[in-house]
N, CA, C and O atoms as a CHARMM CRD file, in Angstrom:
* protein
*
  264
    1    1 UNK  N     -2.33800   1.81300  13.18600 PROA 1      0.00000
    2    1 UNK  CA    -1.71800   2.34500  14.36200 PROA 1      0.00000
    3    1 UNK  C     -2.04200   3.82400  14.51400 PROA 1      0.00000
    4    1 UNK  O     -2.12900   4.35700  15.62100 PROA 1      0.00000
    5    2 UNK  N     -2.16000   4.25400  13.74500 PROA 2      0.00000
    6    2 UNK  CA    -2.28100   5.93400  13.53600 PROA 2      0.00000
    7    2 UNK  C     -3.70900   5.95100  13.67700 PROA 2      0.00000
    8    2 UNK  O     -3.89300   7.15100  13.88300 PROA 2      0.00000
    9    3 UNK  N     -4.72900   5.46400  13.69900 PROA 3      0.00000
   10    3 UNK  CA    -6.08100   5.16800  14.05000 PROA 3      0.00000
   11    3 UNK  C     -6.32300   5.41700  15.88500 PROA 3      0.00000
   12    3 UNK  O     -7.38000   5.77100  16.40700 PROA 3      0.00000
   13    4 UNK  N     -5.33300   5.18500  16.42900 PROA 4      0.00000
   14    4 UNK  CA    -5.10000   5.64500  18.26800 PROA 4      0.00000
   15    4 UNK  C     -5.26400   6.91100  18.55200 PROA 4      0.00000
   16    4 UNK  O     -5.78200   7.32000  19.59100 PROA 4      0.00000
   17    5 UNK  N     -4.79400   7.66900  17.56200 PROA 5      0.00000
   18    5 UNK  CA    -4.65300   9.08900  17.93500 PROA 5      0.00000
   19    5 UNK  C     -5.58500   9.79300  16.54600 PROA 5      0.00000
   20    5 UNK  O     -5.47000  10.99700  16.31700 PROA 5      0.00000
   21    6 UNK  N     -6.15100   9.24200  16.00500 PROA 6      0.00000
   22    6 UNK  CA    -6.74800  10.13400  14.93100 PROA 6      0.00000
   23    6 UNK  C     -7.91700   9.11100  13.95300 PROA 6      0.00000
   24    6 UNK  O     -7.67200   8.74500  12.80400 PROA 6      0.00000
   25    7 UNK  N     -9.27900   8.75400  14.76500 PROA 7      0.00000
   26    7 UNK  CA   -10.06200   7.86900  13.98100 PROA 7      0.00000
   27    7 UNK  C    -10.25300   8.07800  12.59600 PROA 7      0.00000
   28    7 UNK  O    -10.58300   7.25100  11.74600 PROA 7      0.00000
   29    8 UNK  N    -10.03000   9.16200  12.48200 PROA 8      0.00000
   30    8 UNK  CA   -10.19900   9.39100  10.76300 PROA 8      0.00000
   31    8 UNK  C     -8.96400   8.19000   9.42200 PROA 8      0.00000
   32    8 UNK  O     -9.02900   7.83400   8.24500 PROA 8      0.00000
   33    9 UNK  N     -7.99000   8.00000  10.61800 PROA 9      0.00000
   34    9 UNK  CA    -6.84300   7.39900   9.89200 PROA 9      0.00000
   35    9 UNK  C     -7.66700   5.74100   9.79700 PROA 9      0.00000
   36    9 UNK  O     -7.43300   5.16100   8.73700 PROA 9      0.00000
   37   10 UNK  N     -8.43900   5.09100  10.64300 PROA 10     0.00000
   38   10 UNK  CA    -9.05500   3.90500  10.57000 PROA 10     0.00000
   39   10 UNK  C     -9.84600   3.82300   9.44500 PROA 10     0.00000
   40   10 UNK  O    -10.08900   2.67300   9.08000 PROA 10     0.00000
   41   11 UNK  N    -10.28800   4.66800   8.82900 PROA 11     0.00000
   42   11 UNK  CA   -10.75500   4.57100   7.18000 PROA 11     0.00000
   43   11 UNK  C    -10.14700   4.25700   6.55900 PROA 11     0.00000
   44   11 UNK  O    -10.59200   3.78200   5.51500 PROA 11     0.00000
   45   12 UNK  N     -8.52700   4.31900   6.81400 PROA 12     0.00000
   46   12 UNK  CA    -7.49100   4.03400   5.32500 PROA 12     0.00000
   47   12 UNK  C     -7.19000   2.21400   5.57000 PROA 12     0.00000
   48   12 UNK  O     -6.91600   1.41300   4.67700 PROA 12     0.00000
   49   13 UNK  N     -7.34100   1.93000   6.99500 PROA 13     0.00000
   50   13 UNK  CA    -6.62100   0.41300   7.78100 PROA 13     0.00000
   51   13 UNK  C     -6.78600  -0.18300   6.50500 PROA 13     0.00000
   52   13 UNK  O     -5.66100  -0.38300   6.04700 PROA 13     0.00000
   53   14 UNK  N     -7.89700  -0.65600   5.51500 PROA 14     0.00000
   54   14 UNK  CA    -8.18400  -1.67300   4.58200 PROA 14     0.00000
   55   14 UNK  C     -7.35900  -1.76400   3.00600 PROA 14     0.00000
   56   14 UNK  O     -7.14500  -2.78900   2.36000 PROA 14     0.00000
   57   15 UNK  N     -6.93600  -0.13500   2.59200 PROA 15     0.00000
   58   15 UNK  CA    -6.64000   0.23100   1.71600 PROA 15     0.00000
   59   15 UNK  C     -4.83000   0.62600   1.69900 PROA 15     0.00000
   60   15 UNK  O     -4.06600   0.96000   0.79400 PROA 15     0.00000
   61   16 UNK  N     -4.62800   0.35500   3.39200 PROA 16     0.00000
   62   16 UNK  CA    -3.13800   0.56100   3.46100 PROA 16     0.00000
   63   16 UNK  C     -2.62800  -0.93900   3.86700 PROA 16     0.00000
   64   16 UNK  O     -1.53500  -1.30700   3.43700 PROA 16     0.00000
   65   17 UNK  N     -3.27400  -1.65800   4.54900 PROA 17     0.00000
   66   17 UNK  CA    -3.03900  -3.37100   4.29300 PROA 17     0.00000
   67   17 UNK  C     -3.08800  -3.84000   2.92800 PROA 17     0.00000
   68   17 UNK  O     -2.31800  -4.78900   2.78000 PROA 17     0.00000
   69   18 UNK  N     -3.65900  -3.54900   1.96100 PROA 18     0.00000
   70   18 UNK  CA    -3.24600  -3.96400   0.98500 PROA 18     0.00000
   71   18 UNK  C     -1.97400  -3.14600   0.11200 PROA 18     0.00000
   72   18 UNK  O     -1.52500  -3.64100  -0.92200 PROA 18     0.00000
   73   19 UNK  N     -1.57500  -2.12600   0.54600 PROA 19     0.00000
   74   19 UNK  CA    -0.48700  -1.70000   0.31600 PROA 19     0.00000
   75   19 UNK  C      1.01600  -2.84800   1.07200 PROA 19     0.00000
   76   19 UNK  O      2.02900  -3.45800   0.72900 PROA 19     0.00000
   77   20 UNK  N      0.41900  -2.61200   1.91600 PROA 20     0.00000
   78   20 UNK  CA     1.19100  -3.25800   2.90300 PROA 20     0.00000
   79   20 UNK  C      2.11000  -4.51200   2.26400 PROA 20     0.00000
   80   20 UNK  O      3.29200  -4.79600   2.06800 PROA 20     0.00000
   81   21 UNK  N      0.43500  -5.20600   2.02600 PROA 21     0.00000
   82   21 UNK  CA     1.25400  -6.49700   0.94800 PROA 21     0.00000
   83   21 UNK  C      2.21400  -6.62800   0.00100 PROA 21     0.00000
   84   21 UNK  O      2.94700  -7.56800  -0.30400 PROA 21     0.00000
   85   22 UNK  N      2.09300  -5.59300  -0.38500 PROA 22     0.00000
   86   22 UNK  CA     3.27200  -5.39600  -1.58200 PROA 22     0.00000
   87   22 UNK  C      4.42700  -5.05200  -0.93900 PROA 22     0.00000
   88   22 UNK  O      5.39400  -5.11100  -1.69700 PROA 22     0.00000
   89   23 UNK  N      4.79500  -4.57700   0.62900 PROA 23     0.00000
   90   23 UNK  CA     6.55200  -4.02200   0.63100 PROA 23     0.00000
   91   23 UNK  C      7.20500  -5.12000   0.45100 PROA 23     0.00000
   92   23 UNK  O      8.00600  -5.19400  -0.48100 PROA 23     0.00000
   93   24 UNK  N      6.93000  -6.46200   1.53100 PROA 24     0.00000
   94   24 UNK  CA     8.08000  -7.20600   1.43900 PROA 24     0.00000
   95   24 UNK  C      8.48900  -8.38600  -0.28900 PROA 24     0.00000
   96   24 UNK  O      9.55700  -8.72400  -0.79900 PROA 24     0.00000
   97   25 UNK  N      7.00000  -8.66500  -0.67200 PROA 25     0.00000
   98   25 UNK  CA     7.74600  -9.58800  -2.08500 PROA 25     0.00000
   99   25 UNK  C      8.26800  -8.86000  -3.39900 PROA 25     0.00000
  100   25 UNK  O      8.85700  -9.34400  -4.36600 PROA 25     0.00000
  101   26 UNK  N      7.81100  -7.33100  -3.10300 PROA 26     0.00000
  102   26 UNK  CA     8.31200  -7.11200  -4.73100 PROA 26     0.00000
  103   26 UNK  C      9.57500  -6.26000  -4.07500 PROA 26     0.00000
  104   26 UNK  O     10.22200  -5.80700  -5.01900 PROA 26     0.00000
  105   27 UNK  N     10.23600  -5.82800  -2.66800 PROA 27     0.00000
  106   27 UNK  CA    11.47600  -5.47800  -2.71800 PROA 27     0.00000
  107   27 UNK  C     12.55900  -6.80400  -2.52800 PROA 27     0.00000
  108   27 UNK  O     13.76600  -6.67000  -2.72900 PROA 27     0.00000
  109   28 UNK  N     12.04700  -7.86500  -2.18600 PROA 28     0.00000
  110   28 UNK  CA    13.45600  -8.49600  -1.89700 PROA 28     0.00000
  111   28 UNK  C     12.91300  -9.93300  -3.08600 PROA 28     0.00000
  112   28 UNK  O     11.84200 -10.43700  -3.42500 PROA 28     0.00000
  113   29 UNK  N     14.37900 -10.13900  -3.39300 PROA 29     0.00000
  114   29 UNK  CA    13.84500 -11.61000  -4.51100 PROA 29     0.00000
  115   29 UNK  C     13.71500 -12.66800  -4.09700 PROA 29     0.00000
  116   29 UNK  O     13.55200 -13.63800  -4.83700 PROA 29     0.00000
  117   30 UNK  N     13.76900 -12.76600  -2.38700 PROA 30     0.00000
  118   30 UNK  CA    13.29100 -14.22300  -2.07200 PROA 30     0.00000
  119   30 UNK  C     11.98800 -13.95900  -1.51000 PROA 30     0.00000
  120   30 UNK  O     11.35700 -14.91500  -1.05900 PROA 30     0.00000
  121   31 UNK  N     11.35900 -12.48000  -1.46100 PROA 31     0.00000
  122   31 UNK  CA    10.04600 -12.93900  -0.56900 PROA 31     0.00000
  123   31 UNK  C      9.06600 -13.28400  -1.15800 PROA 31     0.00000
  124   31 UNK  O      7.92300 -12.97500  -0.82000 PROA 31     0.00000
  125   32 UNK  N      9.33100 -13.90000  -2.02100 PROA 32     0.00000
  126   32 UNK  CA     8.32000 -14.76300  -2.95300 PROA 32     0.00000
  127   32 UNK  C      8.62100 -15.64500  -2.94200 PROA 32     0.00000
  128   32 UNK  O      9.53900 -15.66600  -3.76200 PROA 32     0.00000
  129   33 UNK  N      8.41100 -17.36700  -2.20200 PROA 33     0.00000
  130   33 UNK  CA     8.59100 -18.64100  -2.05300 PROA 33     0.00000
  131   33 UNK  C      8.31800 -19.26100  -3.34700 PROA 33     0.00000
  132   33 UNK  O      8.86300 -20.29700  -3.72900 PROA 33     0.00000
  133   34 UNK  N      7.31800 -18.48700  -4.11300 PROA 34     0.00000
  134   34 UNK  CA     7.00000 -19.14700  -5.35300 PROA 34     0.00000
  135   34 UNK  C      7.47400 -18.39900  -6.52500 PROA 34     0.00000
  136   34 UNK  O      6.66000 -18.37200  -7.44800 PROA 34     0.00000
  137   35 UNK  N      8.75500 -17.68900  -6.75200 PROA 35     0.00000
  138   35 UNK  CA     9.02600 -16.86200  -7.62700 PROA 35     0.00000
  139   35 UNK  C      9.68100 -15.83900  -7.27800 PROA 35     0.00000
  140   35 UNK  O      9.92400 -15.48700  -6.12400 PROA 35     0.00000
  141   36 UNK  N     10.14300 -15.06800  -8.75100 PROA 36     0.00000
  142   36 UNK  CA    10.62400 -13.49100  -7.83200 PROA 36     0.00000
  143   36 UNK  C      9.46400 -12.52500  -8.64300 PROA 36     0.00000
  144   36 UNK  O      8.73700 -12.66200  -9.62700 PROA 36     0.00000
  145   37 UNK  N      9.69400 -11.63600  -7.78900 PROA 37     0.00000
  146   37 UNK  CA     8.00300 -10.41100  -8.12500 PROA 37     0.00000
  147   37 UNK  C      8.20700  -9.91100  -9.78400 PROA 37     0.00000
  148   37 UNK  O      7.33500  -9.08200 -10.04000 PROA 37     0.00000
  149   38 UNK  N      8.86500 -10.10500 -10.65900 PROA 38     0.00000
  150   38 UNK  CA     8.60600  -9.82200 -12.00600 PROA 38     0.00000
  151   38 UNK  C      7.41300 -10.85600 -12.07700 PROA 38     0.00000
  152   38 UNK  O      6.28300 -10.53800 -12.44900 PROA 38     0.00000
  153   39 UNK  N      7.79700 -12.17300 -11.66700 PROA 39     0.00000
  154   39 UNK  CA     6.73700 -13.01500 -12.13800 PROA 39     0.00000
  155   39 UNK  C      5.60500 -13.05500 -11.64500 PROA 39     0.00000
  156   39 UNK  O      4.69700 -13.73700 -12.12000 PROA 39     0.00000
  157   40 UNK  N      5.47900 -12.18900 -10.42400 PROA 40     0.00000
  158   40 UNK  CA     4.26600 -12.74800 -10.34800 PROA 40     0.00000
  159   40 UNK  C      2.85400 -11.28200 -10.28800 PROA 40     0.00000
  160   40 UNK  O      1.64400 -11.17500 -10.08900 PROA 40     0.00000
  161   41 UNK  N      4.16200 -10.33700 -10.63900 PROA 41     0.00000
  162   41 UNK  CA     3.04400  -8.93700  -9.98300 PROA 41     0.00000
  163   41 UNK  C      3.63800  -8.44700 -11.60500 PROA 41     0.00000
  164   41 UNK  O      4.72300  -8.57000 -12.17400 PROA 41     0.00000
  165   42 UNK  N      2.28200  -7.82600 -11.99000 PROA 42     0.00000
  166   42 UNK  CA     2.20700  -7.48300 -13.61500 PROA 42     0.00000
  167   42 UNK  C      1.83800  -6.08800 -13.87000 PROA 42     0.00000
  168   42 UNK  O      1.74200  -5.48100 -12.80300 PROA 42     0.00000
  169   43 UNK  N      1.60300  -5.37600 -14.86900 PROA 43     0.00000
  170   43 UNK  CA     1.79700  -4.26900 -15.05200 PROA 43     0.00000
  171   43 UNK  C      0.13200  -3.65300 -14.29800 PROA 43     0.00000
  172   43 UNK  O     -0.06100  -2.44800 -14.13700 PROA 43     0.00000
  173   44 UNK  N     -0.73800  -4.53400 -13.98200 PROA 44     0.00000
  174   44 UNK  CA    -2.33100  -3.84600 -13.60600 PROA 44     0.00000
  175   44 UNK  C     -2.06500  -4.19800 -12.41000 PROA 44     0.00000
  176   44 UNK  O     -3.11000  -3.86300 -11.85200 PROA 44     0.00000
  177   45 UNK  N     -1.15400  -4.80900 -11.29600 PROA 45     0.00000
  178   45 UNK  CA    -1.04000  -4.82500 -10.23000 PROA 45     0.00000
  179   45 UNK  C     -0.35500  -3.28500  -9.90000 PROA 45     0.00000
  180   45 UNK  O     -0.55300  -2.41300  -9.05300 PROA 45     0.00000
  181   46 UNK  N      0.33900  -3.42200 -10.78100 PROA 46     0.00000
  182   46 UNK  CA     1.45100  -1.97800 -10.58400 PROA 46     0.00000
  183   46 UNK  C      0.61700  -0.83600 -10.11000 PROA 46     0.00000
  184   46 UNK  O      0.68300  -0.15800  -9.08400 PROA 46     0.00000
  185   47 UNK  N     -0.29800  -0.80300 -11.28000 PROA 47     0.00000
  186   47 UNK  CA    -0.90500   0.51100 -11.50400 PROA 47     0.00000
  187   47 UNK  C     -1.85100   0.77000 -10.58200 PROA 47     0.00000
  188   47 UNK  O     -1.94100   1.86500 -10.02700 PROA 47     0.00000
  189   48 UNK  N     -2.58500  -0.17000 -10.36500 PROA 48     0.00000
  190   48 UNK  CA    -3.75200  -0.51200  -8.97300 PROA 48     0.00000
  191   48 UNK  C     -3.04900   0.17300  -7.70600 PROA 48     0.00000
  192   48 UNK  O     -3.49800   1.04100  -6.95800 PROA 48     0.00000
  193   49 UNK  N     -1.76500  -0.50400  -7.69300 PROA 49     0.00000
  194   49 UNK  CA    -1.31500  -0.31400  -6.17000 PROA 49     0.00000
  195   49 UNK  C     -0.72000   1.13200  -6.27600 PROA 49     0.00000
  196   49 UNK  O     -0.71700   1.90400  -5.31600 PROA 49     0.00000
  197   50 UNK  N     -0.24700   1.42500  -7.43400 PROA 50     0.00000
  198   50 UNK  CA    -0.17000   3.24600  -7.43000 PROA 50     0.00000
  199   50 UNK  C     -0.74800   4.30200  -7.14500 PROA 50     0.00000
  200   50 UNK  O     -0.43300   5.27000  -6.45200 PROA 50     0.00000
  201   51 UNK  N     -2.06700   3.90600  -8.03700 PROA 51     0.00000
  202   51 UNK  CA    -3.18100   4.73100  -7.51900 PROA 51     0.00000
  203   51 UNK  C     -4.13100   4.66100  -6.25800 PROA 51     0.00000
  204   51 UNK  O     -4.99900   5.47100  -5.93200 PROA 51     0.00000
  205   52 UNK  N     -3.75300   3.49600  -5.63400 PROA 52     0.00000
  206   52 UNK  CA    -4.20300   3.30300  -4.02300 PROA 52     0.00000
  207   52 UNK  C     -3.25800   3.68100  -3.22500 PROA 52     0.00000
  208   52 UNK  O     -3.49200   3.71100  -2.01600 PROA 52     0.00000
  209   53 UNK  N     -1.77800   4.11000  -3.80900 PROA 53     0.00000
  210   53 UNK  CA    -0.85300   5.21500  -3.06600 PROA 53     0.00000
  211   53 UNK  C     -1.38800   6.56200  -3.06500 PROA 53     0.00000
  212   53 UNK  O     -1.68100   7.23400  -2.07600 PROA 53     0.00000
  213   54 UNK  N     -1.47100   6.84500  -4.16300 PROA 54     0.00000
  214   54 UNK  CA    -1.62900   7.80000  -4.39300 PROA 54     0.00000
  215   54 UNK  C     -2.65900   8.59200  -3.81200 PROA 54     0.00000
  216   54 UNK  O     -2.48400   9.68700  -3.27800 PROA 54     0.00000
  217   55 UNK  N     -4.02200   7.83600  -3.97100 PROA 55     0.00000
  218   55 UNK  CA    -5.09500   8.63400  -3.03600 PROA 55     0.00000
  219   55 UNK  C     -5.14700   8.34100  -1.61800 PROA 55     0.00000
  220   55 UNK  O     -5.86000   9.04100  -0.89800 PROA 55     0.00000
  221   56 UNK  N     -4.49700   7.42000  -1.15600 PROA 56     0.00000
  222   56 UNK  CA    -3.76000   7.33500   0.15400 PROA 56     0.00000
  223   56 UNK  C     -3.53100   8.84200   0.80800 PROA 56     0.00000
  224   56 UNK  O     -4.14400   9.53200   1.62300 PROA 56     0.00000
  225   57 UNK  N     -2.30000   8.98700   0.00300 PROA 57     0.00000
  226   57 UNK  CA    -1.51300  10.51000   0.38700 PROA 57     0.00000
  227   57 UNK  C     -2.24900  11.38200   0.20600 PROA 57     0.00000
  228   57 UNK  O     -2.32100  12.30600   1.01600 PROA 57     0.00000
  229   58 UNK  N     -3.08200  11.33100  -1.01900 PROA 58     0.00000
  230   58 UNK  CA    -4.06000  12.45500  -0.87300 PROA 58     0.00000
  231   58 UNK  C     -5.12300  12.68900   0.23100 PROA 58     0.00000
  232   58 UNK  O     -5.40400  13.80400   0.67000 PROA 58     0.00000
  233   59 UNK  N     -5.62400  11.64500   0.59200 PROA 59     0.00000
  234   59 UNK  CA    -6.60000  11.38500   1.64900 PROA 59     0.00000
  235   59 UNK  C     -5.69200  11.87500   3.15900 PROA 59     0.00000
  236   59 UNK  O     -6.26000  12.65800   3.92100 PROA 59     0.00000
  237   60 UNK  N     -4.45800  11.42600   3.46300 PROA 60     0.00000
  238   60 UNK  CA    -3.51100  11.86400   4.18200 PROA 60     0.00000
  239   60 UNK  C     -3.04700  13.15700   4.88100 PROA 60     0.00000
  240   60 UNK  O     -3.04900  13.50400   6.06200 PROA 60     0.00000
  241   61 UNK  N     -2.47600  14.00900   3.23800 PROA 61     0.00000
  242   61 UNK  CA    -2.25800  15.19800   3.18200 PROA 61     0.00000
  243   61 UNK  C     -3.67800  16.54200   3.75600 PROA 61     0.00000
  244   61 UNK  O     -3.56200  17.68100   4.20900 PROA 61     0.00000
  245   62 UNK  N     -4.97100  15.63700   3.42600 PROA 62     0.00000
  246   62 UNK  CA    -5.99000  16.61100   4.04900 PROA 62     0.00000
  247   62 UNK  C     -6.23200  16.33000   4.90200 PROA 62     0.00000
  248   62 UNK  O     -7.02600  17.20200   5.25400 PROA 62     0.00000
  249   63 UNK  N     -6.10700  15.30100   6.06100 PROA 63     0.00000
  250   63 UNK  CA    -5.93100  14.99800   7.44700 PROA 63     0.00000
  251   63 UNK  C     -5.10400  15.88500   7.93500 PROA 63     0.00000
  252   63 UNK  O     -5.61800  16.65800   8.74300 PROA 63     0.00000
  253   64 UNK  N     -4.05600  16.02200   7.72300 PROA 64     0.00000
  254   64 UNK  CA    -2.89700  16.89600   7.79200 PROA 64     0.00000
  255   64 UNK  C     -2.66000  18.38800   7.65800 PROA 64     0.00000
  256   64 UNK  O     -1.70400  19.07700   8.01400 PROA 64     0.00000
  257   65 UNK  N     -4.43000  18.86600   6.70400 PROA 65     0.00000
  258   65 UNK  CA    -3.80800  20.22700   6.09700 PROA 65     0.00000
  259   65 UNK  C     -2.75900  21.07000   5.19600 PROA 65     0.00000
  260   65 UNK  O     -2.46200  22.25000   5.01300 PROA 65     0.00000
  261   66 UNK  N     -2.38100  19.83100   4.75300 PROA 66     0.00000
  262   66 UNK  CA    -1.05200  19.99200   3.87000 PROA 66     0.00000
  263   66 UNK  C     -1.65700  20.55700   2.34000 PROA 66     0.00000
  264   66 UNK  O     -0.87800  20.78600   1.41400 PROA 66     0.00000
């Protein structure tokens, strides 16, 4: 969405959809039909999706000038 007003943000679309994936099953314990998210997201999912936060914001923050 932020890609409308700033093409530079359409570089992140691929790397923030897969963020994406993660809000709804590992905050609530039914949004996993097949489990609750202890079981099914493990400590290298964790870390993956951290550090694709992380340089997210970084990538972000210099859009921004911050």
């Amino acid at each position: 969405w932020a890609g409308t007003f700033d093409k530079r943000f359409t570089k992140l679309g691929e790397d923030v959809s897969i963020l994406d994936s993660y809000y709804i099953p590992t905050r609530y314990p039914n949004g996993l039909p097949e489990g609750i998210p202890a079981e099914v997201f493990n400590k290298k999912a964790a870390k993956d999706a951290l550090d694709l936060a992380k340089t997210t914001i970084e990538i972000v923050k210099s859009y921004l000038s911050l």
